[in-house]
N, C-alpha and C positions, 0 to 999 in steps of 0.2 A: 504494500500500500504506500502511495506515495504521500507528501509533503500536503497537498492540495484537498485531500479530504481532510487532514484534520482545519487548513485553513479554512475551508467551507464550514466545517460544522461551528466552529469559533466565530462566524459571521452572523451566525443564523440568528435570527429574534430567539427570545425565551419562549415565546410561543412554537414558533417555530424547534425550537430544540426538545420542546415536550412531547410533540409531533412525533418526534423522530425518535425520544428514547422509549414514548409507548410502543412503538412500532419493535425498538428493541427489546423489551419486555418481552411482550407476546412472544417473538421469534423463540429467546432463548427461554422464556417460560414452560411455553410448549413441549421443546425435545428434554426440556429439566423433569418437567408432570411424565410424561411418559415414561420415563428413565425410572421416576421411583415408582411409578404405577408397576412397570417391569417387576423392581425388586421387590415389592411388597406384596405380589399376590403371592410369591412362593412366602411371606412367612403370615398371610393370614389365613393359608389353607396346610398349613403346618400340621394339624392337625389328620387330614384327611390324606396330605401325603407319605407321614409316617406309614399309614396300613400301605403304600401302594411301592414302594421302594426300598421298603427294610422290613426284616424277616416280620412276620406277626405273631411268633408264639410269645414274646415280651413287649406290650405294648407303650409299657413307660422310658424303656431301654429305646425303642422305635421312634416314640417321640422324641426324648433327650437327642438320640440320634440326629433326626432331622434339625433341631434347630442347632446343636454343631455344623450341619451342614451351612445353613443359614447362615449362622458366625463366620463358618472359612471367607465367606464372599464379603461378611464387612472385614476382617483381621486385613485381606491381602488389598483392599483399597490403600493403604498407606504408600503400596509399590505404585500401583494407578499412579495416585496422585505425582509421583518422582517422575516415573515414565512419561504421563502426559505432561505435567506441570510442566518438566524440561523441555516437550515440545514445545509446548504453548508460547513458549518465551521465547523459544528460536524460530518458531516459524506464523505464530499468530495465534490466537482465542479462536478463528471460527474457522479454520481448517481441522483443529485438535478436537474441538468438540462435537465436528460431524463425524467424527471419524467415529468416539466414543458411542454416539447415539446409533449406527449400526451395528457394533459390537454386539451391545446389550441388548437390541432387539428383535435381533438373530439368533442370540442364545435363549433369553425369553422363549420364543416360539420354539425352539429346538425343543426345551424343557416339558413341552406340552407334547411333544412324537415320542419319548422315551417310553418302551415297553416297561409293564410293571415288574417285581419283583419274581414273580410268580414265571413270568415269561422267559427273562433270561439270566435270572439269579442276581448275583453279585455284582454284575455288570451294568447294572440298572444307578448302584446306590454311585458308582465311582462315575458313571456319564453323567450323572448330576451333580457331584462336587466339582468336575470338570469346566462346566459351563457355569455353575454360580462363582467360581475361580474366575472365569471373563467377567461375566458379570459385575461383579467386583472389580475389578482390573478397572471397566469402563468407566464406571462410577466414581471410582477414584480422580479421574479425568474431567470430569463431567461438572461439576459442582465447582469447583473452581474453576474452570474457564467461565463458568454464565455469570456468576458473581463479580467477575472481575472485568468480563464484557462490558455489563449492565452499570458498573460502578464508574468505567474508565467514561461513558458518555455521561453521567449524572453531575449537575451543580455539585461541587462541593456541601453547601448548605445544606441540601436536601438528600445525600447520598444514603442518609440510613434510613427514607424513606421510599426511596427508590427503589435500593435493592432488598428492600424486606418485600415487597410482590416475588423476588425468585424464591422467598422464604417460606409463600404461602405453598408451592408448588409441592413441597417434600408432603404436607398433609394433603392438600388436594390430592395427590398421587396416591397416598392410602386412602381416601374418600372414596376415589373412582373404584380403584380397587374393589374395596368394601360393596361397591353400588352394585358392581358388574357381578360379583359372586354374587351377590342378593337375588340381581334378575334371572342369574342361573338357574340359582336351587329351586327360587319359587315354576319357572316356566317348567323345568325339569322335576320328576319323581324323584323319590330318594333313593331309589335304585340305579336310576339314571346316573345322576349327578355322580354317584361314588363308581360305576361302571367307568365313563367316559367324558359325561359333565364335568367336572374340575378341570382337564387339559382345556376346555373354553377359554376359558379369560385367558390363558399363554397363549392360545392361538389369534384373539385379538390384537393384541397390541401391536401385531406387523403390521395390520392397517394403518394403525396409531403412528407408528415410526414413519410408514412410507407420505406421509402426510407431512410430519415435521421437518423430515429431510428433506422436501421442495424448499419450505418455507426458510430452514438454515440457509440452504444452498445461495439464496439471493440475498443474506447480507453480508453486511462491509464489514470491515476489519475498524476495529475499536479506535477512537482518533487518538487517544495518545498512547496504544502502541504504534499506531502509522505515522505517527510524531518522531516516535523515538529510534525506528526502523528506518526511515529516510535520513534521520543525522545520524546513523550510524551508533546509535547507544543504547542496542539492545546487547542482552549477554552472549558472550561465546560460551561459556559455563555456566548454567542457571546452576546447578548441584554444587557446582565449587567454591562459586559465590554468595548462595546461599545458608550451606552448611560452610564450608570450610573455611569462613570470615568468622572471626569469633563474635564480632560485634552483633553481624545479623542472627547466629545463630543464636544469640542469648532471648533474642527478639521471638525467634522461634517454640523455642522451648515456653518462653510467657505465655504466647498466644496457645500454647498447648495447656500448662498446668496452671494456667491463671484463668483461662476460660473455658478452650472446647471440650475439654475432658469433662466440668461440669455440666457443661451445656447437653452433654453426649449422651450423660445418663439420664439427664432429666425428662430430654426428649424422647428418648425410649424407653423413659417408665411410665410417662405420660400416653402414652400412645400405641406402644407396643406390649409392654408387660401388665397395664391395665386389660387388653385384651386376652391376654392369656392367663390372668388372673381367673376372669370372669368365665372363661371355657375349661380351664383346668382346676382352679381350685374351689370354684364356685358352683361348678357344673351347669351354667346354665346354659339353655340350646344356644345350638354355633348362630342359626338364623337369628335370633333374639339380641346376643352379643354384635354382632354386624350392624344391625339397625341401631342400636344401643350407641355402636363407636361412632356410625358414620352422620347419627345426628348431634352428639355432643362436638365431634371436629367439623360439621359445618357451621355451628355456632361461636366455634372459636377463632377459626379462621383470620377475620376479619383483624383479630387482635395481633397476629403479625405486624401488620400496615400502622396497626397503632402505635404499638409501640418502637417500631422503626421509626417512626416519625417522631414519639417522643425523645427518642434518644439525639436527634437533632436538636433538641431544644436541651435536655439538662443533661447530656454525656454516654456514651454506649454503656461506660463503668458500671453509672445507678443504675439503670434500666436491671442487666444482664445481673448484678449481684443484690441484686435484691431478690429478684427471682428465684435465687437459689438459696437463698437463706428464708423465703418465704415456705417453698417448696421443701426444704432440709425438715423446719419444725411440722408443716401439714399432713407431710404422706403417712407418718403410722395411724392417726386418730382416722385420715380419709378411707385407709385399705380397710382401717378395724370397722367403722361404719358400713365399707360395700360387704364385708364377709356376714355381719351381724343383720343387715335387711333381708337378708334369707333364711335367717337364725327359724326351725320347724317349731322347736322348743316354746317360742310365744306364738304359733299360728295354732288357729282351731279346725279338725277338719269336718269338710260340709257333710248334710247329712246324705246318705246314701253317697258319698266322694270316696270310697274305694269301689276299682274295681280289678278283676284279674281274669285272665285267661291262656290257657295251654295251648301252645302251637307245637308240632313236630314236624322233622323232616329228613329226607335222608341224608347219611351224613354226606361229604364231599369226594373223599378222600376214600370210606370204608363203606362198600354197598350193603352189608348187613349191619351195621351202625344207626343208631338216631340221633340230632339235636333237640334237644326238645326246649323250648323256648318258656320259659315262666315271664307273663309281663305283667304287671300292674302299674296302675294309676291312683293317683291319690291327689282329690282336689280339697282343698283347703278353704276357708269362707271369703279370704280375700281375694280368691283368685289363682292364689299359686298351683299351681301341676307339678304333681312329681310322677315321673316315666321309669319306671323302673325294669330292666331283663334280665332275667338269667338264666345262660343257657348250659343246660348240663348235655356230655355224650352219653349214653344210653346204650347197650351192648345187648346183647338177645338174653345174657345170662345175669344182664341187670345193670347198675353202675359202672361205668370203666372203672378200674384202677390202676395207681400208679404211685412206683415206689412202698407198693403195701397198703397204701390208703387210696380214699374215692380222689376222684380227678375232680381237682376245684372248678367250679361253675364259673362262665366268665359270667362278671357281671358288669352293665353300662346302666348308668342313670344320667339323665338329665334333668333339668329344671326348669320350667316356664313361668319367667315371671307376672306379678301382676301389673297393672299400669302403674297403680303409685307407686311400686318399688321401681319398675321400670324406669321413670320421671326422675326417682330419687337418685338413679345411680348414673343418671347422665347425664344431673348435675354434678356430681362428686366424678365423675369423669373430666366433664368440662371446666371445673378447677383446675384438673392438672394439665388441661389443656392451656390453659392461661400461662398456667406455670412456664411452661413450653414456649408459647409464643413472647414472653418477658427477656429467657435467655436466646434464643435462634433469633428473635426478629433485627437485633441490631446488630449479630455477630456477624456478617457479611460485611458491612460495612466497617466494621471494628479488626478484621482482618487484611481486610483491602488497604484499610490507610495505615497499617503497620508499617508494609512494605515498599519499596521502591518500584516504578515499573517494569524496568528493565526483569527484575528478578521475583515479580508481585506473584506470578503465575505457580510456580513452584515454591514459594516459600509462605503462602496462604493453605496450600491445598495439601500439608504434610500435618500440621497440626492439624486442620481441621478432620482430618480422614483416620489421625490417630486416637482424637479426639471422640468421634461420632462409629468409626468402624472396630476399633478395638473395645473402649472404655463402653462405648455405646452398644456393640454389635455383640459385644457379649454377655449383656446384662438377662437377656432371657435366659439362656444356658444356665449362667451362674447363680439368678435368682430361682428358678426353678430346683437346681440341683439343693438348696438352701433350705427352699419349704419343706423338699422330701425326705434330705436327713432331721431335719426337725420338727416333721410329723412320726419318722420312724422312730425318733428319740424319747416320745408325748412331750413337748414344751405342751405349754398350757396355750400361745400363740403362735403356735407353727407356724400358721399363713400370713405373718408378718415377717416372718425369718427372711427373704429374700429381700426386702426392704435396704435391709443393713447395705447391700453393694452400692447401691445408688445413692444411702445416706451419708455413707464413708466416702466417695471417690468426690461429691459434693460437695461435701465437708473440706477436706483437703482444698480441691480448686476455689474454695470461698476467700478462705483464709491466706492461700497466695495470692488472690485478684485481691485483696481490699487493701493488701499491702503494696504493690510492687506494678499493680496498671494505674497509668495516668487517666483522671475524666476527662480530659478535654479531648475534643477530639482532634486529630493529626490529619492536617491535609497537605502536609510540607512535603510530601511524598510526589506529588502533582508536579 
């Protein structure tokens, strides 16, 4: 890019430049919203793809399972970020980030052809660590080039309200998600959906992608890297420059353990570990939980913009550590509150509200075998439903056994909430979606004006990815693995126990941000 686009955009009216950076918004919002729409349906169908890629005689091992898999694709974003970041700086923001937005879109859909477990064993669970590995890889790339696009055209003054619209993109992305599985399950049986229904929404988003990629394809390259690329002052070394200068790297490290690492957990306990709260430890139905997430983060949404815009006015600092220090004391009273609105112990049940019924059939596996299915329901006076199954194998000569004793009955319960619990918990959702958008909405712009242009690309998108992909990407895994030793233990609050990851890694990034980041905000970088 030459000399002459950034002079042109330097000419334009303020009207005229708002013109131009909605225009930019949209472009890189779009392949941003896809990108996480991509990565999100594999972990809000987590659930449904444990049975389908990892073995099913252990189904909490299957689960753990898949959201390690889930983690590998945030853990290896930190390389993304190096990989593209380094491009982005040598060769521009909207070549690196188209490149990204095919990766992941490709792999996406690929994710949705994969034979299940059953089909070709082993090879099922590694082609899909395989592809959430790009995955990951892309996404690393991804999020800092649109940030730093969307920020390099933005007024100074207004940049933390600018770039908080790329911020709303990461929940929209799980909204859409959430929406598209919804229209699924409902158009589809339950048979269905868990047959073939689920690879849907992967096989969606190529649409999604081949759509964005027109739209990437016709914009311009950012006016002051085509500033700093015509006078010849971009990097030959983003890596060497940016790590291996003590000065930037100390820069580095802050914007890591002073901010994104807080930011990382809060946003994926806000968002992701709520949901998996509410499906795993709560039991209640996946349908129920969806509608539950996706109308609590369309009501919070907006609060990104907000508070990106506030941080224009009184400093990205307050905004982001307030947040977390809000968030640090809330979360155990908010989880204790969502576990105890289902508490059976104060409900009364309706009258004539049990009911039961025997199904059987043959087994799968052994043709003189049965399953025989015990189901009951149990309606409550407020409304609540409890689904209860269990299915025992049955042998001609009576009970299987195994190891000497009967072969344990699987059993599955869900939960159907009532409306006012329903109402209740998505307000106490959408607190912590607050929470969420207080720290993410000004850290884009609080990242961007850390660093220098020349080397902004790669030295923004290493903390933020170690931040949001390791600290962040692992908080399901590690919160989950937390409640089940501390359910098998009897704490008397097991299902608080995974709290602690999110409360500590917070904790820490509070107490270096309130120390050691400046409020004012830095545009000397410009």
């Amino acid at each position: 890019m030459s000399e002459n686009h950034h002079e042109s955009y330097e000419n334009m009216t303020d009207r005229q430049k708002n013109r131009t950076i909605w225009s930019v918004i949209t472009a890189s919002s779009l392949g941003t919203l896809i990108e996480w729409y991509d990565f999100y349906i594999f972990g809000s169908l987590a659930v449904v793809l444990a049975t389908k890629f990892f073995p099913a005689d252990n189904p909490t091992a299957a689960f753990l399972s898949t959201l390690a898999t889930f983690a590998a694709g945030f853990v290896v974003r930190p390389f993304g970020a190096l990989f593209f970041g380094r491009l982005g700086d040598l060769i521009g923001r909207k070549y690196t980030f188209l490149v990204t937005l095919l990766i992941m879109g490709f792999s996406t859909f690929l994710i949705g052809c994969i034979p299940s477990y059953e089909t070709i064993g082993f090879l099922a669970p590694v082609l899909v660590l395989i592809l959430r590995l790009l995955q990951g890889l892309a996404l690393g790339g991804e999020y800092g080039g649109a940030a730093t696009y969307v920020a390099e055209y933005a007024q100074p003054h207004r940049r933390g309200y600018w770039t908080s619209w790329i911020q709303t993109t990461a929940t929209a992305g799980l909204f859409i998600s959430l929406i598209v599985i919804l229209i699924t399950k409902t158009t589809l049986s339950a048979e269905e959906f868990d047959t073939w229904g689920w690879r849907v929404p992967f096989w969606i988003s190529i649409l999604m992608v081949a759509v964005s990629y027109i739209i990437r394809k016709n914009m311009k390259e950012s006016p002051l890297f085509a500033k700093a690329k015509s006078e010849g002052k971009t990097s030959k070394n983003p890596l060497k420059e940016s790590f291996g200068n003590k000065y930037n790297f100390k820069f580095v490290l802050l914007a890591l353990f002073g901010a994104a690492m807080g930011q990382g957990v809060i946003w994926y306990t806000g968002q992701f570990y709520a949901m998996s709260f509410l499906q795993k430890v709560m039991n209640v139905e996946s349908a129920q939980v969806d509608s539950l997430m996706a109308t609590a983060l369309f009501l919070g949404t907006p609060f990104f913009v907000f508070f990106g815009w506030l941080s224009d006015k009184i400093g990205r600092k307050a905004v982001m550590m307030t947040g977390m220090l809000i968030a640090i004391l809330a979360y155990r009273p908010i989880y204790d509150s969502m576990f105890k609105s289902v508490n059976l112990e104060n409900k009364t049940v309706a009258a004539n509200g049990i009911t039961e019924k025997r199904t059987a059939k043959i087994h799968n596996d052994i043709a003189t075998d049965s399953l025989i299915t015990f189901h009951k329901e149990t309606l409550y006076t407020d409304g609540t439903l409890i689904k209860k199954d269990s299915i025992v194998h049955w042998s001609p000569s009576g009970v299987v056994m195994k190891d000497g004793k009967p072969e344990e009955a699987k059993v599955s319960q869900s939960l159907q909430l009532s409306d006012d619990t329903k109402w209740y918990l998505v307000f106490l959702v959408f607190i912590q979606v607050i929470f969420v958008t207080m720290v993410y909405g000004p850290i884009a712009a609080f990242l961007v004006e850390m660093f220098p242009v020349r080397i902004r690309y790669t030295s923004m998108s290493l903390p933020y990815h170690i931040g949001n992909g390791v600290f962040g990407g692992l908080l399901p895994a590690v919160a989950t693995y937390l409640v089940t030793t501390g359910k098998e233990a009897g704490h008397e609050t097991w299902y608080l126990e995974g709290l602690w990851y999110p409360i500590g890694v917070a904790g820490v990034c509070l107490i270096i941000g309130l120390f050691y980041l400046k409020n004012k905000n830095n545009n000397l970088h410009d």
